[in-house]
ROFIKE-607289 format. One record per residue (C-alpha): residue in three letters; x, y, z negated; residue number from 1; chain. Coordinates in steps of 0.25 Angstrom, whole numbers, always signed. Example, Ala and Ser with C-alpha at 12.3 -4.5 7.8 and 13.67 -1.06 7.14 Angstrom:
// ROFIKE-607289
+--------+-------+-------+-------+-----+--------+
| residu |    xx |    yy |    zz | num | chaine |
+--------+-------+-------+-------+-----+--------+
|    Ala |   +49 |   -18 |   -31 |   1 |      A |
|    Ser |   +55 |    -4 |   -29 |   2 |      A |
+--------+-------+-------+-------+-----+--------+
This chain:
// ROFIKE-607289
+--------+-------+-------+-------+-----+--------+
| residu |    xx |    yy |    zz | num | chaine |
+--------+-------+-------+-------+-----+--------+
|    Unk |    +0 |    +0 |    +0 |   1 |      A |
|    Unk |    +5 |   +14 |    +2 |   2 |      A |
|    Unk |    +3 |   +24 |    -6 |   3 |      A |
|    Unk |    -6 |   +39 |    -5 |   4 |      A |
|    Unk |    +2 |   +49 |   -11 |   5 |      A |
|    Unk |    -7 |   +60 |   -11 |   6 |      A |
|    Unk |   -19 |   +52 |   -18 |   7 |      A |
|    Unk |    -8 |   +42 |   -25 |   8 |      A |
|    Unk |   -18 |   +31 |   -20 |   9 |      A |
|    Unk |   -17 |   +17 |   -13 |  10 |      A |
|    Unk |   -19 |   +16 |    +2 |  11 |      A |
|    Unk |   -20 |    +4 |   +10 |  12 |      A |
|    Unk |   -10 |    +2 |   +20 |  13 |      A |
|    Unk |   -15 |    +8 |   +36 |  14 |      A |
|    Unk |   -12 |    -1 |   +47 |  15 |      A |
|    Unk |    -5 |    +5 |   +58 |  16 |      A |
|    Unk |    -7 |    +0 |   +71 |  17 |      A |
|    Unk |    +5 |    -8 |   +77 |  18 |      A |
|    Unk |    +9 |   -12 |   +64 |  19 |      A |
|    Unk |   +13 |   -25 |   +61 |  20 |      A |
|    Unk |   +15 |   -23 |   +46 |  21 |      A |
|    Unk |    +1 |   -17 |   +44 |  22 |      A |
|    Unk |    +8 |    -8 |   +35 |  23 |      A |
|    Unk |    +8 |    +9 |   +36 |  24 |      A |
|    Unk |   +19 |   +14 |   +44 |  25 |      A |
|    Unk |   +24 |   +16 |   +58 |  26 |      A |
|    Unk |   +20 |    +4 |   +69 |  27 |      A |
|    Unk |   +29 |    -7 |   +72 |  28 |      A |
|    Unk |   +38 |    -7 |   +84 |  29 |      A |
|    Unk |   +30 |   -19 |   +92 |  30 |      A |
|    Unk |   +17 |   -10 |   +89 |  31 |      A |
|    Unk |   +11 |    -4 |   +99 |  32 |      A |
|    Unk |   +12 |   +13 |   +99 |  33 |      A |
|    Unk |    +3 |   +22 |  +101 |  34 |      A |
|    Unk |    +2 |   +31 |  +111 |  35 |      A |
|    Unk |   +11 |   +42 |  +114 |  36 |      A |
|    Unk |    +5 |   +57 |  +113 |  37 |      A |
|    Unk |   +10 |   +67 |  +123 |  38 |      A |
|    Unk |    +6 |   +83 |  +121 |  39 |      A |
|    Unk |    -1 |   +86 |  +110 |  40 |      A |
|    Unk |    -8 |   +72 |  +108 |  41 |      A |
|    Unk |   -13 |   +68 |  +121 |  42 |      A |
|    Unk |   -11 |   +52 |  +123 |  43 |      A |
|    Unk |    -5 |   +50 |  +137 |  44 |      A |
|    Unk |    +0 |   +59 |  +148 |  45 |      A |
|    Unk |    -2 |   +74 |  +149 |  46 |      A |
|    Unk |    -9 |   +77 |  +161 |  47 |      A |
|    Unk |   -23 |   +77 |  +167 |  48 |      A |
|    Unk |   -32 |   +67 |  +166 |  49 |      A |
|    Unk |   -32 |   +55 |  +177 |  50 |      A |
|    Unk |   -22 |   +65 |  +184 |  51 |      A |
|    Unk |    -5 |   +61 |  +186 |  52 |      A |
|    Unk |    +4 |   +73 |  +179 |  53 |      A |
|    Unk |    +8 |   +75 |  +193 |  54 |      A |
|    Unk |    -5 |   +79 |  +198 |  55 |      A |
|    Unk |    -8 |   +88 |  +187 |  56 |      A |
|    Unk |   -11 |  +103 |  +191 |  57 |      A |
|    Unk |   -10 |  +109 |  +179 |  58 |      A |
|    Unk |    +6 |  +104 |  +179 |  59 |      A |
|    Unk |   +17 |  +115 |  +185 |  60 |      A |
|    Unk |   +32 |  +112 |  +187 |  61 |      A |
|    Unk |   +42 |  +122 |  +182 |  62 |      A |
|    Unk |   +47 |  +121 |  +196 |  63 |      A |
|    Unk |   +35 |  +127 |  +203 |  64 |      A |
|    Unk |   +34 |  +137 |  +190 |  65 |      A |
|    Unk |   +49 |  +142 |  +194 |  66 |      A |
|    Unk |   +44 |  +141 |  +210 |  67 |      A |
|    Unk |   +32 |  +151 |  +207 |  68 |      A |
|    Unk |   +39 |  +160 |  +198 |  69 |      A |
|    Unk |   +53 |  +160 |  +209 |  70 |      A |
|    Unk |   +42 |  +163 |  +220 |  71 |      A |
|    Unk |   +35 |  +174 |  +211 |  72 |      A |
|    Unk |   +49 |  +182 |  +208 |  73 |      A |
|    Unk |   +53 |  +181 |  +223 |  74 |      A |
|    Unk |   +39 |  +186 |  +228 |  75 |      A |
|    Unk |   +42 |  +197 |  +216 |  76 |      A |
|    Unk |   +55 |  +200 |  +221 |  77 |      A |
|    Unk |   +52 |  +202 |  +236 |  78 |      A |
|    Unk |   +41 |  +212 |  +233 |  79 |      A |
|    Unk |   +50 |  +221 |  +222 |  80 |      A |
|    Unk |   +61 |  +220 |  +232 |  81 |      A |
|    Unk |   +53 |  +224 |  +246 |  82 |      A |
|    Unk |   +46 |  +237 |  +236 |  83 |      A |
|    Unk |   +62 |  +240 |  +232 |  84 |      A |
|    Unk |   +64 |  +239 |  +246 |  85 |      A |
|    Unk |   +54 |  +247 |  +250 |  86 |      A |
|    Unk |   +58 |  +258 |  +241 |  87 |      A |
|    Unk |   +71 |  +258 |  +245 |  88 |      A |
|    Unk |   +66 |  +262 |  +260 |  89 |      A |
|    Unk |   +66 |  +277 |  +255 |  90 |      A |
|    Unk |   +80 |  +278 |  +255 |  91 |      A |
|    Unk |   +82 |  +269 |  +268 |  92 |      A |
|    Unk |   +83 |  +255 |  +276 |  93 |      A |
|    Unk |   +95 |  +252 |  +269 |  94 |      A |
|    Unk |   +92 |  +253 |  +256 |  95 |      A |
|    Unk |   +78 |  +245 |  +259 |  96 |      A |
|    Unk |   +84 |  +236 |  +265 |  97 |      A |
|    Unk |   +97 |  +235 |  +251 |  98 |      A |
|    Unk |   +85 |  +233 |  +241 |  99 |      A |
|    Unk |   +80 |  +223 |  +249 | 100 |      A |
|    Unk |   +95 |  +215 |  +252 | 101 |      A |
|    Unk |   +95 |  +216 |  +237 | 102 |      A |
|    Unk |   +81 |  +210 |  +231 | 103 |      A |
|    Unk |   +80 |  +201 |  +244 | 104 |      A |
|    Unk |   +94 |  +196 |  +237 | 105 |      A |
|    Unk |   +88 |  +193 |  +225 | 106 |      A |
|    Unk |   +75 |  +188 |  +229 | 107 |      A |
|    Unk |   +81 |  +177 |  +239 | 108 |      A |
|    Unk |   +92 |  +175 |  +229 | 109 |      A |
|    Unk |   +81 |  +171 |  +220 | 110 |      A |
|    Unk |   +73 |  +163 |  +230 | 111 |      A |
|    Unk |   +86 |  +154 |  +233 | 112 |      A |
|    Unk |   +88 |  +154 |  +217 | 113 |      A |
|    Unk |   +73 |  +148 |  +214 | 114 |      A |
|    Unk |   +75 |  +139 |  +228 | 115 |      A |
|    Unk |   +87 |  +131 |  +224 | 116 |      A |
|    Unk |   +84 |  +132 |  +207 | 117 |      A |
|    Unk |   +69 |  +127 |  +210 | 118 |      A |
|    Unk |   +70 |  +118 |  +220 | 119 |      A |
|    Unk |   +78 |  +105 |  +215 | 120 |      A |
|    Unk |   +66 |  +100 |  +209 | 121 |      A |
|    Unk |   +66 |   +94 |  +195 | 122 |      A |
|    Unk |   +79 |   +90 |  +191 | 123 |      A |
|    Unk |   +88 |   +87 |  +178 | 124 |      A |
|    Unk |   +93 |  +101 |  +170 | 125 |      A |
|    Unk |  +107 |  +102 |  +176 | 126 |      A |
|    Unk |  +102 |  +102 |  +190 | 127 |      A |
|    Unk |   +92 |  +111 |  +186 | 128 |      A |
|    Unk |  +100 |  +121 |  +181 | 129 |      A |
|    Unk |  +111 |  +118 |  +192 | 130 |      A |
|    Unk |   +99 |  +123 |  +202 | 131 |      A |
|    Unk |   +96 |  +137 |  +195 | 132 |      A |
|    Unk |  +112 |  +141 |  +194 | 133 |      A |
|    Unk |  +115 |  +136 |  +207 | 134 |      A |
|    Unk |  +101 |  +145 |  +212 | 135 |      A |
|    Unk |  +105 |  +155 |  +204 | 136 |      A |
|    Unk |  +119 |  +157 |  +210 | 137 |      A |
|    Unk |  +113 |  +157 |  +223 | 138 |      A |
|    Unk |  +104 |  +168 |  +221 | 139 |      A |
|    Unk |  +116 |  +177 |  +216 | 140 |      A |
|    Unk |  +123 |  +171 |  +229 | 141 |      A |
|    Unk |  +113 |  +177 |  +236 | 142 |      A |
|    Unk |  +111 |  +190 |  +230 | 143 |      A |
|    Unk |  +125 |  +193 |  +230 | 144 |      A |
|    Unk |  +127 |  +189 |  +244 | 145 |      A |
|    Unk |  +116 |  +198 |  +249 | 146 |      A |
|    Unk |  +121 |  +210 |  +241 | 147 |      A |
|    Unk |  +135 |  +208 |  +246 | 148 |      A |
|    Unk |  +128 |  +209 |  +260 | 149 |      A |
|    Unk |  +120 |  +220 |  +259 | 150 |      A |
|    Unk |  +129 |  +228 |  +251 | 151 |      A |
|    Unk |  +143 |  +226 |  +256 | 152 |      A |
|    Unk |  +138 |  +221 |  +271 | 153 |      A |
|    Unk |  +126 |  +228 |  +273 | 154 |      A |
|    Unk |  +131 |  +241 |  +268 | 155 |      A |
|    Unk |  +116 |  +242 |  +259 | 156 |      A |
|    Unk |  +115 |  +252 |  +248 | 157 |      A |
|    Unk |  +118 |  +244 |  +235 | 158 |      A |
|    Unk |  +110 |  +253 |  +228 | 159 |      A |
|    Unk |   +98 |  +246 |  +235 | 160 |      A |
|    Unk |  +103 |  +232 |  +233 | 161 |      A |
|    Unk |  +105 |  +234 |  +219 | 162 |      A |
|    Unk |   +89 |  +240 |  +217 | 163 |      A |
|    Unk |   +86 |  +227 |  +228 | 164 |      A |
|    Unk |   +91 |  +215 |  +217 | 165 |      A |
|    Unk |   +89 |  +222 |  +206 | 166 |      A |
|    Unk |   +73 |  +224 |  +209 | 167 |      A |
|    Unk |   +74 |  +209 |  +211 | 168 |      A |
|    Unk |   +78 |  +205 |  +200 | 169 |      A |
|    Unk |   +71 |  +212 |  +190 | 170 |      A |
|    Unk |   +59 |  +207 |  +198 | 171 |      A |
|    Unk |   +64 |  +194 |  +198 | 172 |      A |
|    Unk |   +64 |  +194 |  +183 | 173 |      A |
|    Unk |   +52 |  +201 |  +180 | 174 |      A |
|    Unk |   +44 |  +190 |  +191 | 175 |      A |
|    Unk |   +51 |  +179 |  +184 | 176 |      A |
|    Unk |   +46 |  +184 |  +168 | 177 |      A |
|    Unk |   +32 |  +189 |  +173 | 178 |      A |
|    Unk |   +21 |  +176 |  +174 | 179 |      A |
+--------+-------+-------+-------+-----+--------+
């Protein structure tokens, strides 16, 4: 018999299912176990009813999550970099066309980042991780290359190609912390 120590009474033994003994206490190995509980208590797998997890709508991927915000910051940064343009036209062609040598740098800078760090697909962290450096070093490539190009070659106003990257990239952040 165990022993209450709240009432400091007898109680008889519970039988636990799968025991052997027929004593209290955890069942035995060659018992048979209960069914595990996933997410907050709900016996079985955590999807729709009579529906695979595959097919279930309400399911995103982080990869189309990071696609959709990508696409939303390059559409952000088009438009802020085509008015920056536009504004520039007052002091000429040249320093229209700077602006947009500049932001156009960093917005295809961007899309080549998001193209080569999104699109391996789901793989293990260091292949990951080796996918957003390796993008991110593309998308300086690029930007530098195009600055070199427009400034140094093209004989643009640096002035204008500074304004150009730097719209871009305060609109690239502000798109990317904005839902």
């Amino acid at each position: 018999m165990s022993r209450n120590f709240l009432n400091a009474e007898r109680v008889p033994p519970v039988p636990v299912p799968g025991c052997r003994t027929g004593r209290a206490g955890p069942p035995s190995v060659v018992g048979q176990s209960p069914p595990l509980l996933y997410f907050g208590g709900f016996a079985g797998r955590f999807h729709g009813p009579g529906r695979p997890p595959s097919q279930d709508p309400h399911v995103l991927s982080s990869f189309a999550a990071g696609r959709r915000l990508a696409q939303r910051a390059l559409a952000w940064q088009a438009i802020a970099v085509a008015l920056t343009a536009i504004a520039f036209l007052v002091k000429g062609w040249p320093w229209a066309l700077a602006a947009l040598a500049g932001g156009g740098s960093v917005t295809l800078g961007g899309w080549l980042h998001s193209a080569i760090a999104l699109g391996g697909g789901v793989a293990p962290a260091g292949g990951a991780l080796a996918r957003v450096l390796v993008g991110a070093l593309a998308k300086w490539a690029v930007v530098l290359v195009v600055l070199v190009l427009a400034v140094g070659v093209g004989g643009l106003p640096p002035v204008a190609v500074g304004v150009g990257v730097i719209v871009a990239l305060v609109t690239q952040m502000l798109a990317m912390a904005s839902r």
